[in-house]
Structure formats: structure tokens, C-alpha cells
N, C-alpha and C positions, 0 to 999 in steps of 0.2 A: 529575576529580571535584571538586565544587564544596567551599568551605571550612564548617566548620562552627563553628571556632574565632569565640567572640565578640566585636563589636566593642570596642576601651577605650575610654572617654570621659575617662579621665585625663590631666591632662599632664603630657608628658613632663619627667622630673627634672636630659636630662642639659646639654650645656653646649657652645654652641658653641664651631669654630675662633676667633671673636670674642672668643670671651669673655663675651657673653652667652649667657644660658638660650634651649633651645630651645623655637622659640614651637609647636611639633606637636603632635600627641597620642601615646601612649605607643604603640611597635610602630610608628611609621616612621622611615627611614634620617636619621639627624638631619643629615647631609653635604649631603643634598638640602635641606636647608629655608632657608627665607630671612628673613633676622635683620630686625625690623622695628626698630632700633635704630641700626642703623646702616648699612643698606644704599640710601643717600640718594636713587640714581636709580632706586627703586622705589617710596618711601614713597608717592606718589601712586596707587600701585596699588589699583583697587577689589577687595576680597577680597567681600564680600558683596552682592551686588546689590538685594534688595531691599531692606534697609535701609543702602546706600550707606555702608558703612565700609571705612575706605581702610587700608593697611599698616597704614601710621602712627598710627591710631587702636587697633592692636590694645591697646595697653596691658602689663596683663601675664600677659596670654595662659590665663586663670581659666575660663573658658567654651569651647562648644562655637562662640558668633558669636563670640569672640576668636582661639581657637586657628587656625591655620592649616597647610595641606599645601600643600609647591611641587609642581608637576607637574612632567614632564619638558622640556615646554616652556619652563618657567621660572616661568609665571602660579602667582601664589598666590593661592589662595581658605581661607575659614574652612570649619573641619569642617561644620557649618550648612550653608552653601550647598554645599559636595560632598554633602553627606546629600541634600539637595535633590535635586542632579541626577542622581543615581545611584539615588535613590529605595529608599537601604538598608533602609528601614522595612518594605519588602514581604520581606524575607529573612529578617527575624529580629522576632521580639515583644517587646515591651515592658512592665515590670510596671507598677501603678497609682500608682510612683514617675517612674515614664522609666528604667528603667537596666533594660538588654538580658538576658532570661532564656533564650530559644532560638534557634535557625534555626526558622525555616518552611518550607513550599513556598510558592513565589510566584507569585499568580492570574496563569497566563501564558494570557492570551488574545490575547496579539499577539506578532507580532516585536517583540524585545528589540534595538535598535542598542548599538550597544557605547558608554557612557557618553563624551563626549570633554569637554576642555575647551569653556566658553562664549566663551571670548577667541576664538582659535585653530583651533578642533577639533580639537588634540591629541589624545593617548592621555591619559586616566586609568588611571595603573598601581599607583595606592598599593595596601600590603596590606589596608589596614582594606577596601577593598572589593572583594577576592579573590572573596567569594563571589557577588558581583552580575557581576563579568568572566567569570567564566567560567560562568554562564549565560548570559550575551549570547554570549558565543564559543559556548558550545552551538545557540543559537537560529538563528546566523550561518550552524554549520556546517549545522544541518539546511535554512535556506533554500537554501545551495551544493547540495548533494545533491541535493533537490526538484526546483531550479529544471533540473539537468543531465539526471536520468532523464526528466523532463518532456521535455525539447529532443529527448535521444532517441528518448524513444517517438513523438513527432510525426513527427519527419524516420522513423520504421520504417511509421506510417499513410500517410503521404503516399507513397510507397516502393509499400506493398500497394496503395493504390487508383490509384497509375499499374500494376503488373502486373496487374489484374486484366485489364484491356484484352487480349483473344484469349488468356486462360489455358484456355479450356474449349475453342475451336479449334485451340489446338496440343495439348492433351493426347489432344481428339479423332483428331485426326492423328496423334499417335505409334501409337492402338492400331489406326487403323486400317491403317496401313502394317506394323504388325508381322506377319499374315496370320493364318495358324490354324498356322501351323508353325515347328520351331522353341525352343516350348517344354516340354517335356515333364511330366506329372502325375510331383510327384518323390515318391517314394519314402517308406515309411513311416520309416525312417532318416535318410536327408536333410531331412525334415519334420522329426526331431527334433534332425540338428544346427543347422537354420537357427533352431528356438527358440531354441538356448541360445546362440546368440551373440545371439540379439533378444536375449532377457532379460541376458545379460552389457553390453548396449552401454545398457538402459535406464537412467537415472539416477534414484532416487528424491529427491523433492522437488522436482526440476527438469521442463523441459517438453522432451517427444519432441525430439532430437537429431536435428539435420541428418541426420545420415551413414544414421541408420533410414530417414529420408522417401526419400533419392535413391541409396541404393547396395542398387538393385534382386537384384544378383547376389550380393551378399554374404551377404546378411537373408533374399532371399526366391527368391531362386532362379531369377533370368532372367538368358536369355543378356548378355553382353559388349554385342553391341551394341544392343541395345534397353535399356539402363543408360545407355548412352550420349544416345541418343535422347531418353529420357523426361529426363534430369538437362538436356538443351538447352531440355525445353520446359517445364520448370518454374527456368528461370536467374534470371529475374526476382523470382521470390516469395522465393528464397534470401536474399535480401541483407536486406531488413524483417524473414525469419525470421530471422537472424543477431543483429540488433540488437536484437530484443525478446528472444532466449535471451542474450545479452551483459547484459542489465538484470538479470534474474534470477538472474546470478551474479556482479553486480556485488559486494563485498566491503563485509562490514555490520559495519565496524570499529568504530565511534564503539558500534555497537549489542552488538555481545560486550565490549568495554570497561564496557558499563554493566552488563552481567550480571552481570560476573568480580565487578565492586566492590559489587551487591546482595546477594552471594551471600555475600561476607567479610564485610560489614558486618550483614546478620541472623545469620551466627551469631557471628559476633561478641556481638552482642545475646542471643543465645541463652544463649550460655555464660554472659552475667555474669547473667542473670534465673534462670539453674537451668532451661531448659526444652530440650528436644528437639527435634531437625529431623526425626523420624521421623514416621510417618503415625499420629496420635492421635485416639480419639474424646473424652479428655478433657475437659472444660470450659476447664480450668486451662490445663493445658497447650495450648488452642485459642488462648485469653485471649494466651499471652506469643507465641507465631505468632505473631498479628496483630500487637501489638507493637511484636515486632521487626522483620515486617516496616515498620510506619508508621518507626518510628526509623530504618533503613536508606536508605528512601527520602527524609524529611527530614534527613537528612544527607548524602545528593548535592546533591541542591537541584533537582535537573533533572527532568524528563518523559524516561520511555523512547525513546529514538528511533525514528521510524515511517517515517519517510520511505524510506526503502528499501522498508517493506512494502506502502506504499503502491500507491508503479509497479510492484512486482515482480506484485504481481495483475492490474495492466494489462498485463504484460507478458505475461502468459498469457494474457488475454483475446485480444490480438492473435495469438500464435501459432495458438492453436484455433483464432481464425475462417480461417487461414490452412488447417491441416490440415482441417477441415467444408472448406471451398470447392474446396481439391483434391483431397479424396476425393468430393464430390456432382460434381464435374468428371470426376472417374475412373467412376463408377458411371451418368453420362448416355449417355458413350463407349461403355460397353457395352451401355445400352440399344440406339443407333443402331445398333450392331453385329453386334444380334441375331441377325441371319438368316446372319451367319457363324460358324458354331459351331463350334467344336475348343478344346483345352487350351489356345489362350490365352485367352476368355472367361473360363473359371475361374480363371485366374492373375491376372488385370485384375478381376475381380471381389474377388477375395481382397485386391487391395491396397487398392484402394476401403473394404471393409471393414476393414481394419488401420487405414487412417488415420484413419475415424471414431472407432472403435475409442480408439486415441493421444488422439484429441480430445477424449473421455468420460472416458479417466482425469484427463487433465491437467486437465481440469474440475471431479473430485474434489478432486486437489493443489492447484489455486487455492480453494476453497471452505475448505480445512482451513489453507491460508494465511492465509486472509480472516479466518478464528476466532479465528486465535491475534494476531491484530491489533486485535482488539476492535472492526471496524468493521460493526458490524448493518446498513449500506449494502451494503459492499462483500459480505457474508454473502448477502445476500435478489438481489443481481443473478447470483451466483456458482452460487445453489440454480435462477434461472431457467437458467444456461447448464446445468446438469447435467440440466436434463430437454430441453433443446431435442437434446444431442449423444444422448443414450442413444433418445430419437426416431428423430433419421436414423439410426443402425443399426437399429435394426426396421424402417423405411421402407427400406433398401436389402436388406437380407434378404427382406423380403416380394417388393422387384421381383424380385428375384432368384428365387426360389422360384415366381412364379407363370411368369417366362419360360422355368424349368427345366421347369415342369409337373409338380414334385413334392407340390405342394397336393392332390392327388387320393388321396395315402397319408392315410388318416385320422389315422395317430399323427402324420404331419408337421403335417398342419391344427392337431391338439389342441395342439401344441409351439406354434405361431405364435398360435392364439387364448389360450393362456396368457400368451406375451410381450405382446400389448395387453391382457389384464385385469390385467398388474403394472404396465404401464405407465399404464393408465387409471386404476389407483387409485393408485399415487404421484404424479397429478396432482393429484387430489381431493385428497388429505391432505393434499397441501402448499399448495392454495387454502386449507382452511382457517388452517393452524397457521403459515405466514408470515407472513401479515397478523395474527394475534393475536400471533403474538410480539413481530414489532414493534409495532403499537401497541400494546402492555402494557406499553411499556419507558414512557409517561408517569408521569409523577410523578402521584398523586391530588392534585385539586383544580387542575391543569393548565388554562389556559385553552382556550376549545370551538377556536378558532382553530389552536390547537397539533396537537391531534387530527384538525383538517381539513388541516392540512398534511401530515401523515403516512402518514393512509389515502390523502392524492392520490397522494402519494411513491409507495406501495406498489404502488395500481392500476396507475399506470402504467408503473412500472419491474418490477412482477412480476404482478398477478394479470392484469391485457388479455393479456399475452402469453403466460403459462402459458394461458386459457382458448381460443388459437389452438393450441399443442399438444393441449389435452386433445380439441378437435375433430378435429385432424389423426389423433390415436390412433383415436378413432370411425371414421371416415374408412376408417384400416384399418384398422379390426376388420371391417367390414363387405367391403370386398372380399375377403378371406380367407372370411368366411361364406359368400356369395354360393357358389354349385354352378356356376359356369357359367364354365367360361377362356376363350370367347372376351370376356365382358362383361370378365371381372379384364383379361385382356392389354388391353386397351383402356382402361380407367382405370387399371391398374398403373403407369403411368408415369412419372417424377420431376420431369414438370411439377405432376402434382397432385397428389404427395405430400410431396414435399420440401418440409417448413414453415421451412425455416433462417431467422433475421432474426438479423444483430449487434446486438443489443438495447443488451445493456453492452456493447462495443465502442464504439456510435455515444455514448452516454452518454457515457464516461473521453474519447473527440477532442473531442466538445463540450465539455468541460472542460477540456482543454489549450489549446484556443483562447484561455482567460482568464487561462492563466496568465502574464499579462504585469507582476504584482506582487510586491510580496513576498508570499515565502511566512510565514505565522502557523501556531502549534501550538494546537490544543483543549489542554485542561485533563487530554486523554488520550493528549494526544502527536500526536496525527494533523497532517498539513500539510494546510492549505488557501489557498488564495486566497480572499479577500472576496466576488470578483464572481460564485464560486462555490457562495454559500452561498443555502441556503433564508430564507427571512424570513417571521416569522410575531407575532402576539399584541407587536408591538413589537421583536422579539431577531431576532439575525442565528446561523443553527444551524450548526452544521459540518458540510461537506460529506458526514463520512467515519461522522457519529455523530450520537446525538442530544443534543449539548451544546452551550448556549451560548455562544457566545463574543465577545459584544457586544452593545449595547442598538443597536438603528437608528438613533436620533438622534445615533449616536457618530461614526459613517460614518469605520470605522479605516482609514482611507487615511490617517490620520495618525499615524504609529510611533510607539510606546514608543520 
């Protein structure tokens, strides 16, 4: 936690091993500092740069260009020029005298390097500037973090798009070799221990576990060696799945650190203003909330850390395109395998189902990730995956149902033309109320430019693709109307109905491709890369939000 204690501007009273006064300011180790009086083969030392005052000139040490801090180097500079390079003025405010009345939050729109000497590049480790070190250490650790899960998830993409190469051939292969015998319709009992170990082995928060996808006999009730089979021929896809669920439960230290200390620190705040953590319609009691929240957080001095939350949404994203592709790979297999019908059909059909299934919820879990991250990007690509996945299970239910030939029950039909009118209207709702959400997020009086940047954003990353779902839904609605199962079996099939595209997927790897810089924090904590950012009306916006975080003419490729 960053310091909050103010800086001294006074000097220090006490008295060096020399015998003369120490030349620092009040609150550093007077052992460290170096006597401008008698320390001969230093006095030529430049303490202030821009106006070229040497040791020797300090005098007797009355000011802020006199006074001086040794580093651990040994280089001495005046308080003045360390203010300078540490840039303490963004931490703390100033009254209409110059003498320090608070901490601030400090406009961090870039990575913060950690202050060094200008001699050397030493450490700056004095205490007057605690609280500017350990927001650069903060900024440090969150580009460490960024820059790791970034590396990860690349090497888990590059991973899936070499396995994707004959995943739909061998999985073809396993169901076809499996026969029609073998597996048996289990039991209305066995159905129900095989749930509660699903639901025991499910993790909430996190995305569908290995052990569900490939341990067919445990979960779902296939023999030994067709478990075996199927877990050969999905060997490749395991390893990218491994390292996007490793992301996602990478340990978000730095990030419960910051909580534990927001959470003492407001009510801390609470208690000394008289007001309550409980849940209040009061005015008053509104008033000191807010507060103590602003005091809490301007007394870390830091931005919430995001970077975790960032990849952990990619990290889902990878996984799902992973389960959607080998569950539409599991439900093609049975198409081709139509004309062999017995209780393995329905058991292959079932899995296929399950894993789209997994890929729907975890699609909800990413989107409710996305929220609590404040990234209205990562929010609007997370609401397109939750209608593309809730999609292909109607689309593989429907194949499914017209190659069973159970479409001809009326109440079956009325069940399926229900699921595409829920489905056709949560497409519609959310054409509209996406695209106004975010763009309503402008500031009035916003340039026209800013607004054209945003509805591009939108179209592109949400409403073009949602309006390829909301066809594919018409699509089937209509074969399902249609009276006729030789026409349905003939367009039923998951070449024309399966709409899957990695939308956000191909997005988050195009954007990994850039991240060969530092990583920078918005104003809301989010990481980004520069070469990642939108540009618009002049301003460079943050990838994850819609916040400035640079003028273009600035081109921060040059650090704080």
C-alpha cells in the first residue's frame, strides 16, 4: 500500500558524524547523507541540473535547491531536482502557499518506471518518496503479470490452431468405430449418479474442467475403452485447454491485497465520520459512503489491479472456442453416422450436446467476469459469445430432432418453435440495447468523431455478427415450420446451420500480436498496449474502455 504520510519540506535539525549539520530534509537517514563541508572529493558534484549547483555551493542548506538527499549510489542531488525526477507533485497537492496539504491519485496513463538516479541509474530509495515507489513498483508489477498471461495465452492459441488440423477426422473416427454396440441407454438412476458427480466435479467461476470433457466413463457413462479412444483423439486440444484453465486460476495476489486494504481503510473512514457500511437509502449517510470510499482509495495511491482480469476473459474465450468446436465436431460425426442407429448415436449425440451446453455457461461466467472488471469492450464481445453458443445448442437439437423424426409430435414442434422465438427475440433486444449502451457511455458535447469511433467498434465487434445469428435463428425457425422431413433432413444439416465464428477470440490473438511493449494502466486500471488502442478526435482510448489515455501527438512510446 502506497504512503500517505506527507512530504517535510524542512531541514533537517540533526548533526552529522563530522560535526557539521545535516544538509537533508527532515525524515531521511542522516548516516546516508553527504556533508557538503567537508567531503572534498565530492564538492564538484552536480546536485541540481538545471541550474548547475554543485555540492559545494550548497551553502547552508535553507531551501528546497539547497537541501540535498544521497542516494544509495552515493550521487547527491537537491530535493528540487529529486522532486523533479520523481515527479512527487502528481501524488500529493499543493496549497496557494507551495506547502503539501494531501495525497492525490495520480493521472496514471502510462507505465510509471521506477524513478532511478540521472548519474548512474541507481535505485531512488529515500522515504520522502515512498509514495511515488511504490506506485511505480505497482505499475512494474502489473506490466510483469500482463506481459506473462499475454505469453501464455499466445503460446495456448498457437497450441489450438496447430490441433485443430484433423480434430473433426479423428473424432469422426472414434464414433465411427465405436459400432452401435456396447453402450447401453443407462438407467434412470445411473442418469442420476452420473449428474451429481457432473455437478460435484463442476467448478463455479472457473471454465468447464478437463477431467468433464475426456473422462467419458466417469461423467457420462461410456465404456472403458471408447474413453480411451475418444481422450486419443482429442490429445492435442488438451494441452491450449490446460493453459487457458491455468490462466484463469492463476492467483490474483497483488489484487485481494488491494481489497483486504480498501476495505480497512473505508471503514476505517467510516467509523471516524459517524457513518455506516450497512446498505442505506439515506442521503447522509450516502454522502459519507462515498467519502470514505474516495479517502480509502486516495490513500493507496494505486489503480485496482486488472490485469489478471483481463486475460482471465481471454482465457475463457479460448477455452469455449475450444469446447463449441469439439462439440460441432462431435455433432457432425453423428450426423455422417446417421444411417447407423442404436444407443450409441444417442450417447454421442448427448456429449456433443453437454459440451456446447459447458460452452454456454462458461460464456455467461466470462460475461459476469467482464462486469465486474468495468470493461464495456470486454462486456459487448462476451454478450456476442453468449448468443453465438446458446445458438449451436438449438442448432444441434434441432439436427438432432429432425434426424430422430420426432418433429412430427406437435407438442415437440411447439417446444422447438418456442426455443427460436426466445431465441430470435434475445437477438433483437440485444441489437438494440448493446449498441445504446455503449454509445451512451459518451460524455455530452463529445466530439462527432468519438461517436464514429464507437458505433464502428460496435458494428463490428457486435451488431454484423449478432445479425448473422439472428439469421441463422430464422433459418431455423423455418426448417422446423416447414411440414415436410424429406426437405428438413436435407437442409438439417451442420453445414448450413452451424453459424460458429471466434469473433472475440480472433479479436484478444490480434491483440496479443502487439503486445511487444510495455504494458500502460487506463485511469481504471485496465492494461493496455499503445498499438492497441483505438484513435480518435485527437486521443489515443483504451483498448479495454472508453478512457483516455493519451493525446496522439504524445506517441507514449516514451515512458513515465
Amino acid at each position: 500500500m502506497a504512503c500517505a504520510r506527507l512530504p517535510c519540506d524542512e531541514k533537517c535539525t540533526n548533526t552529522l558524524s563530522c560535526g557539521h549539520p545535516c544538509p537533508s530534509v527532515c525524515g531521511e537517514p542522516c548516516e546516508r547523507q553527504t556533508c557538503g563541508m567537508c567531503s572534498g572529493d565530492m564538492l564538484d558534484l552536480v546536485i541540481d541540473n538545471l541550474k548547475q549547483i554543485h555540492l559545494s555551493d550548497s551553502g547552508n542548506n535553507v531551501n528546497l535547491g539547497s537541501m540535498t538527499i544521497t542516494l544509495p549510489c552515493r550521487h547527491a542531488f537537491s530535493v528540487r531536482e529529486l522532486d523533479s525526477i520523481t515527479r512527487i507533485q502528481e501524488f500529493y497537492q499543493k496549497d496557494n502557499r507551495g506547502s503539501w496539504i494531501k495525497p492525490i491519485m495520480p493521472e496514471t496513463l502510462h507505465m510509471r518506471n521506477r524513478p532511478a538516479c540521472p548519474t548512474c541509474g541507481g535505485d531512488i530509495d529515500s522515504l520522502r518518496y515512498g509514495r511515488v515507489l511504490k506506485n511505480s513498483n505497482h505499475s512494474i508489477l502489473q506490466h510483469n503479470i500482463a506481459s506473462k498471461l499475454s505469453g501464455q495465452l499466445s503460446m495456448s492459441q498457437d497450441l489450438w490452431l496447430a490441433a485443430q488440423g484433423g480434430l473433426e477426422q479423428r473424432i469422426a473416427s472414434v464414433i465411427r468405430s465405436c459400432g452401435t454396440s456396447n453402450i447401453s441407454i443407462p438407467s434412470e438412476n445411473t442418469r442420476r449418479v452420473l449428474q451429481q458427480r457432473t455437478n460435484a466435479a463442476e467448478e463455479k467461476g472457473y471454465p468447464t474442467s478437463l477431467d468433464l470433457i475426456q473422462s467419458l466413463t466417469k461423467f457420462h457413462g461410456f465404456p472403458p475403452r471408447h474413453m480411451k479412444a475418444w481422450r486419443k483423439a482429442i490429445e492435442d486440444v488438451t494441452k491450449p485447454y490446460r493453459i487457458a484453465y491455468d490462466v484463469t486460476r492463476e492467483p490474483k495476489l497483488s489484487a485481494q491485497a488491494y481489497d483486504r486494504s480498501i476495505f480497512r481503510l473505508y471503514n476505517e473512514q467510516l467509523a471516524k465520520s459517524g457513518g455506516t457500511a450497512a446498505t442505506t437509502t439515506d442521503p447522509a449517510q450516502l454522502r459519507l459512503q462515498q467519502l470514505a470510499s474516495d479517502v480509502a482509495h486516495i490513500h493507496i495511491g494505486q489503480l485496482r489491479p486488472r490485469s489478471n482480469d483481463r486475460f482471465v476473459v481471454e482465457a475463457f474465450w479460448i477455452s469455449i472456442e475450444i469446447l463449441v468446436k469439439v462439440g460441432l465436431a462431435v455433432s457432425k460425426a453423428c450426423e455422417q453416422n446417421q444411417d447407423r442407429r442404436g444407443a450409441n448415436a444417442i450417447s454421442w449425440e448427448n456429449i456433443a450436446e453437454y459440451l456446447l451446453t459447458r460452452a454456454s455457461k462458461d460464456a455467461e461466467t466470462a460475461l459476469s467476469l467482464a462486469e465486474k472488471s468495468r470493461s464495456p469492450n470486454k462486456v459487448v464481445r462476451c454478450r456476442l459469445l453468449v448468443l453465438q453458443t446458446q445458438y449451436e445448442i438449438a442448432a444441434h437439437k434441432c439436427r438432432v430432432g429432425i434426424r430422430n423424426e420426432i418433429l412430427g409430435n406437435l407438442g415437440n414442434r411447439e417446444e422447438f418453435f418456442a426455443m427460436c422465438a426466445r431465441g430470435i427475440q434475445q437477438v433483437r433486444d440485444l441489437q438494440v440495447s448493446v449498441p445504446r449502451d455503449y454509445q451512451g457511455r459518451l460524455k455530452r458535447g463529445a466530439a462527432p468523431e468519438i461517436a464514429t469511433m464507437k458505433a464502428n467498434w460496435v458494428q463490428e465487434s457486435f451488431a454484423q455478427p449478432a445479425q448473422n445469428v439472428l439469421e441463422a435463428w430464422n433459418n431455423l425457425n423455418l426448417l422446423v415450420d416447414v411440414e415436410a422431413p424429406g426437405w428438413q433432413r436435407e437442409n438439417a444439416n451442420a453445414e448450413r446451420t452451424i453459424c460458429w465464428s471466434p469473433v472475440a477470440q480472433k479479436a484478444a490473438a490480434a491483440g496479443r500480436k502487439l503486445h511487444t511493449k510495455r504494458f500502460s494502466q487506463c485511469s481504471r486500471g485496465h492494461p493496455y498496449v499503445e498499438a492497441e488502442c483505438l484513435v480518435a478526435a485527437g486521443w489515443i482510448w483504451c483498448s479495454e474502455c472508453p478512457t483516455v489515455v493519451a493525446a496522439e501527438q504524445d506517441q507514449t512510446s516514451t515512458l513515465l
